[in-house]
C-alpha positions in Angstrom: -8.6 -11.3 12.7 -11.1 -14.4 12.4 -9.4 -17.7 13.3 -10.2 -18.9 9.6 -8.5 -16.0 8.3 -5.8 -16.6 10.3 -5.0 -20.1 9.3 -5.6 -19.0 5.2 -2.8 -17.1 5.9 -0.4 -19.6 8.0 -0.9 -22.7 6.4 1.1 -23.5 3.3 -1.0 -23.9 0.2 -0.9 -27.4 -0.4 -1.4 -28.5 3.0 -4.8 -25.9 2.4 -5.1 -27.6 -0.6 -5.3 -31.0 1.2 -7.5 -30.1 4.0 -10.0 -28.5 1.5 -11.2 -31.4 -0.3 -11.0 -33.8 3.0 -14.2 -31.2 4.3 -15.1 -30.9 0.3 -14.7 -27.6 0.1 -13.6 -26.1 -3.4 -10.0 -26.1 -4.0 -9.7 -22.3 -4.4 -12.1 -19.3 -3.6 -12.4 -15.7 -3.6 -13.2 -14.0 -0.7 -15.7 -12.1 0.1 -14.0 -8.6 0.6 -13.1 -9.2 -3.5 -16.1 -10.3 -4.8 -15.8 -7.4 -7.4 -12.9 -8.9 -9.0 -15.3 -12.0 -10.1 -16.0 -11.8 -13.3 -12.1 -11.9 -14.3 -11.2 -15.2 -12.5 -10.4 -17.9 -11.6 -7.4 -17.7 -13.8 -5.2 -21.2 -13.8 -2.4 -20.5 -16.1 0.6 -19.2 -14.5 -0.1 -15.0 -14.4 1.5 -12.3 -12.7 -0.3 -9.9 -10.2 1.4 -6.7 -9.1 0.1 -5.4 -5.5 1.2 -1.7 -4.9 0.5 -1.0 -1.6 0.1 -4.5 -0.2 0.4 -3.4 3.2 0.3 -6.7 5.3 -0.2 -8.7 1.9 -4.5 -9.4 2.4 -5.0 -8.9 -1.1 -2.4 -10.8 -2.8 -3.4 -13.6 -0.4 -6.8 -14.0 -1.1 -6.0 -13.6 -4.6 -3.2 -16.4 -4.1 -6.1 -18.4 -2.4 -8.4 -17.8 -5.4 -5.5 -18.1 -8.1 -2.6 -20.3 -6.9 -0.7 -19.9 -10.1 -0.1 -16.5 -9.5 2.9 -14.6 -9.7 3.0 -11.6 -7.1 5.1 -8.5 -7.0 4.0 -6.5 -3.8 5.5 -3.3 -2.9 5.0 -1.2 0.3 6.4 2.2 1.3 6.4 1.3 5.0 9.3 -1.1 5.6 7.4 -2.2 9.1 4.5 -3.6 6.4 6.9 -5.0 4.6 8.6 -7.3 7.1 5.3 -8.8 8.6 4.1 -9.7 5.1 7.6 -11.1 4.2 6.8 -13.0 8.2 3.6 -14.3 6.5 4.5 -14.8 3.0 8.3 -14.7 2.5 8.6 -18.8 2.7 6.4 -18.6 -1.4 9.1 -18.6 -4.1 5.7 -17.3 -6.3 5.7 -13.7 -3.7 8.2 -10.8 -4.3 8.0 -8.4 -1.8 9.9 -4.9 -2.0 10.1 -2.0 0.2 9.7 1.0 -1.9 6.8 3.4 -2.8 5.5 3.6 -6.5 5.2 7.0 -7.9 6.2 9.4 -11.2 9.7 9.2 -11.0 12.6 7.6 -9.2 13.8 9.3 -5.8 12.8 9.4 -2.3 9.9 11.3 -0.9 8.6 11.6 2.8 5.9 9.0 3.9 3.6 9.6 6.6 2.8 7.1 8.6 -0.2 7.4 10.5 0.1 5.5 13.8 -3.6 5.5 14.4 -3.9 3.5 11.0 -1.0 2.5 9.3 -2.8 1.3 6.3 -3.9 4.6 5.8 -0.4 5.8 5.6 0.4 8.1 2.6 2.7 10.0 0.4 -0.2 12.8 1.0 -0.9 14.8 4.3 -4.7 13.6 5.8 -7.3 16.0 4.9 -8.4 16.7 8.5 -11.8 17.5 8.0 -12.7 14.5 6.2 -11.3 12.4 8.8 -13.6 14.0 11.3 -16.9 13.6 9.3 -16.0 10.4 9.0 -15.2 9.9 12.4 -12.0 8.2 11.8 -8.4 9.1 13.7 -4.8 9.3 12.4 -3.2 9.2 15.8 0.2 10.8 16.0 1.9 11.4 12.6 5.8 10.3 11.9 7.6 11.0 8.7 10.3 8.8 7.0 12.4 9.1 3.6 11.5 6.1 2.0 13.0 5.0 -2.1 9.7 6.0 -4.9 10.6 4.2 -8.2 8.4 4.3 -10.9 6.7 0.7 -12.4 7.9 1.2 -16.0 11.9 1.5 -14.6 10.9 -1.7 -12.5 9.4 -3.4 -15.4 12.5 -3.3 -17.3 14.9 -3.6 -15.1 12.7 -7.2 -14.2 12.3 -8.0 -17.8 8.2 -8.1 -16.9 6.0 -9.5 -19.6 2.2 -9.2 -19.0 0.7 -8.1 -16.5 -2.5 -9.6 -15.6 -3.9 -7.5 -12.5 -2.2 -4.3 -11.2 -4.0 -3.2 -8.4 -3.4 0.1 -6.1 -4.4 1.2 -3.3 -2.3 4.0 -2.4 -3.7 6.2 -0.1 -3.9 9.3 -3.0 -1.1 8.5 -4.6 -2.8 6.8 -7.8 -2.2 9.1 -10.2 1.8 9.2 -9.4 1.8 6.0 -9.6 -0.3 5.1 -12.9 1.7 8.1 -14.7 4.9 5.8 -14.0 3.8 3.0 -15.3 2.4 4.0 -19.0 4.6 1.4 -21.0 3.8 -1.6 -18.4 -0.4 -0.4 -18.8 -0.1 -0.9 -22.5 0.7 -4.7 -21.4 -1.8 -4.9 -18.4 -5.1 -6.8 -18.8 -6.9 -5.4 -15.7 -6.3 -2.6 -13.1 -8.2 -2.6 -9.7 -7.8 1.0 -8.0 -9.4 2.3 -4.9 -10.0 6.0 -5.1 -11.3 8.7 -3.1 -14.9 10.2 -3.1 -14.5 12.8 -0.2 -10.9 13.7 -0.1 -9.2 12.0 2.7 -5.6 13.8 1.4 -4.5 16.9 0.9 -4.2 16.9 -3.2 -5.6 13.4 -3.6 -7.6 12.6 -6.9 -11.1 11.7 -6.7 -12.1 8.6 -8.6 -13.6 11.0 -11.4 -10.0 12.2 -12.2 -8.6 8.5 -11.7 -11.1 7.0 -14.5 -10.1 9.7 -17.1 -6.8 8.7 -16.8 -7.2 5.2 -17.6 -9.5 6.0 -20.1 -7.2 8.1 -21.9 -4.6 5.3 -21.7 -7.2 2.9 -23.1 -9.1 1.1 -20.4 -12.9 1.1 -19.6 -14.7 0.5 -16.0 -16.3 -3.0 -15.7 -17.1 -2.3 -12.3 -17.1 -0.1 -9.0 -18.4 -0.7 -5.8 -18.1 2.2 -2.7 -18.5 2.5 1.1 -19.8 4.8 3.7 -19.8 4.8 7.4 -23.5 4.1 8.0 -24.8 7.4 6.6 -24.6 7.4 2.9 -22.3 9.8 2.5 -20.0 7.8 0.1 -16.3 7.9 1.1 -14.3 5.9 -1.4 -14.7 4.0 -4.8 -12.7 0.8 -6.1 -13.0 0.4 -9.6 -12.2 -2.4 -11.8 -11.2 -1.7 -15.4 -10.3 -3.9 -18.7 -8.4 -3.0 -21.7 -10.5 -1.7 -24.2 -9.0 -4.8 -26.9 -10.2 -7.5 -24.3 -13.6 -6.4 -24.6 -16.1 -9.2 -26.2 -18.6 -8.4 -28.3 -21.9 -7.2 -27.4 -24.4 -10.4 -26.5 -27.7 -9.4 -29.1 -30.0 -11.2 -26.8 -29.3 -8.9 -23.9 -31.0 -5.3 -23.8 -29.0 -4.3 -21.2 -28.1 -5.5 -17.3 -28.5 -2.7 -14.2 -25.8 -2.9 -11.9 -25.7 -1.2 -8.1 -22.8 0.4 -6.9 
C-alpha cells in the first residue's frame, strides 16, 4: 500500500481534517479508484452507506474520506476481514462492522476462502478456466460455515430508514444478496454493484442478468465502467444505478452526451 494511503487510513478524521487545510488541500475527496461514484456526491447531511462485502473496509473509507457524515454498515463473510477492518476502523462510532455473509435467506452456507486472494473469496466455487485466461491464481482453497442473513431481516431488526448507497461486491453472490433485500431497495437511493463479464464462479450472474434485476425492482444504470488485464478481453463491470423517482428531467438544450465504458 502507498504511504498516503496508509496514513488516510490511520489517522483520525479530524486530525486529517486539520492537516488538509494546513497544505490547502480540499477538506474531503474522492479517490481515484471511485471516480464513478461522482456524479452522486459529495453528500454533507448525515446518510447511511451499507458496504456488503467490505473486505478490509477500502471502500467505505474513501467514501468516509469523500463523505464524512456517513453512516456505514459493512459486512464481511470472512471473519479474518472482519477483524483487520474493525483494527483500522473500529475506534469510529459512525462504522458498524458485522461478520456475516448477505444472501436470500437466513442460515449458514460454506465460504471459500481463496488463500491466493482472499478478496476474491466467495459463496461460489472459482470457475477455473477463467482464472487461467486471466492469468490469475486462487492458491489453496479452505472452506468455513459462516451466518448468511438476508438485508431486509437486518433492516428491521436495525429499524434502518434510507439508504443512501448499497454497494456489493460479492464475488457472484449479487443476485442472493439483492433478492434479500427487496423492501430495503424500495428505500435505497443508489446501488453500486460489481458484476462479472467472463464468469469467474461457478453459477455467477453476468452483469446482463444483474441489471434486469434492478431494473425490474425499479432502478436505471447511470453508469458502468469495466477492466481487462491488458488484452481487451473485458473481465468485470461495476455499475452505478439510481431510482427511477430520483431521475431529473431531461435538460432541452442537450442532444445527448456519449459516455465510454
Amino acid at each position: 500500500m502507498k504511504p498516503l494511503d496508509l496514513a488516510r487510513r490511520i489517522l483520525p478524521a479530524r486530525m486529517k481534517s486539520a492537516l488538509k487545510r494546513r497544505l490547502g488541500m480540499p477538506v474531503t475527496r474522492l479517490h481515484a479508484d471511485w471516480k464513478i461514484l461522482e456524479p452522486i456526491g459529495p453528500v454533507s447531511e448525515r446518510h447511511l452507506i451499507i458496504d456488503a462485502g467490505a473486505h478490509h473496509g477500502w471502500f467505505f473509507h474513501c467514501w468516509k474520506d469523500w463523505c464524512p457524515s456517513a453512516v456505514v454498515h459493512a459486512f464481511d463473510a470472512d471473519p479474518e476481514a472482519t477483524a483487520k477492518s474493525r483494527e483500522l476502523y473500529g475506534s469510529d462510532p459512525d462504522i458498524h462492522l458485522h461478520t456475516a455473509g448477505l444472501g436470500r435467506t437466513r442460515g449458514k452456507l460454506q465460504f471459500h476462502v481463496l488463500e491466493g486472494s482472499r478478496v476474491s473469496s466467495s459463496f461460489l466455487l472459482p470457475e477455473q478456466e477463467t482464472w487461467r485466461e486471466i492469468d490469475y491464481h486462487t492458491g489453496p482453497i479452505s472452506d468455513r460455515t459462516v451466518d448468511v442473513i438476508p438485508l431486509d431481516d437486518f433492516a428491521r431488526e436495525q429499524n434502518l430508514g434510507e439508504v443512501y448507497l448499497l454497494k456489493i461486491d460479492v464475488q457472484g453472490f449479487e443476485l442472493e444478496v439483492l433478492e434479500g433485500a427487496k423492501e430495503l431497495l424500495r428505500r435505497t437511493r443508489y446501488v453500486f454493484v460489481e458484476s462479472a463479464i467472463r464468469p469467474l464462479y461457478e453459477g455467477a450472474p453476468r452483469f446482463s442478468g444483474v441489471h434486469d434485476f434492478l431494473d425490474a425492482h425499479g432502478f436505471h444504470l447511470m453508469a458502468m465502467r469495466a477492466w481487462h488485464r491488458g488484452n481487451h478481453m473485458l473481465v468485470e463491470s461495476d455499475m452505478l444505478f439510481r431510482r427511477n423517482d430520483l431521475m431529473p428531467p431531461i435538460d432541452p438544450t442537450v442532444d445527448r452526451i456519449m459516455v465510454q465504458v
